[in-house]
C-alpha positions, 0 to 999 in steps of 0.5 A: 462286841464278840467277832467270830471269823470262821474259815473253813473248806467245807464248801456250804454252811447254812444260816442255821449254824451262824445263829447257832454260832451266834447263840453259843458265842452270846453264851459264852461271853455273857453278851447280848446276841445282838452284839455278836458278829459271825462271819464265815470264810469257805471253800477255800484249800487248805493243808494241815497235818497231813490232810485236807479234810475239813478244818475250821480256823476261827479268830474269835475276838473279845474285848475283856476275853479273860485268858483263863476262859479260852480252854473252855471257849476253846472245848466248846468251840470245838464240840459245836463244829463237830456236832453242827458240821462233823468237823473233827475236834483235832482240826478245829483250831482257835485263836483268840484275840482281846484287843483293847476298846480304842482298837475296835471299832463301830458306827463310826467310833470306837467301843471305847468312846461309844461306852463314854457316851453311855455314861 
């Protein structure tokens, strides 16, 4: 279950980029769109290197993300917010987490215990 959390000061951002979002995060991780969660922080202040121009911050959060994946997430990443929203790639800042399936959790379960069932 791929979380994107996106903060960003721009002030809109439009349904059409969290299905693009959504659609490039499915991609990436070769997991179901259905399973991807995208959600979008904005307008809020922010001050990075020298400047206040638009910056996105996104935690991008994947059970099983394989570390030597995340320049390419990253580069992807960071093409998409510029193309979708001319957000420059030197402010569009990533980090990645993987926590294990007992940590994340979903209707009522854990992705862990929810895979036992799936057995």
């Amino acid at each position: 279950m791929p979380i994107v959390q996106i903060s960003t000061n721009l002030k809109t951002i439009g349904s059409s980029f969290l299905k693009a979002t959504t659609l490039l995060v499915s991609e990436l991780t070769k997991k179901s769109e259905k399973d991807v969660l995208v959600m979008v922080n904005k307008d809020f202040e922010v001050y990075y290197n020298g400047s206040s121009d638009p910056l996105a911050f996104i935690r991008f959060t994947s059970i099983g993300m394989p570390k030597e994946d995340h320049v390419k997430y990253s580069a992807s990443i960071a093409e998409h917010f510029n193309s979708e929203l001319s957000i420059c790639k030197s402010r569009v800042v990533v980090e990645f987490y993987s926590p294990p399936p007992t940590d994340l959790g979903k209707s009522g379960s854990t992705i862990a215990e929810l895979k036992k069932m799936q057995q």
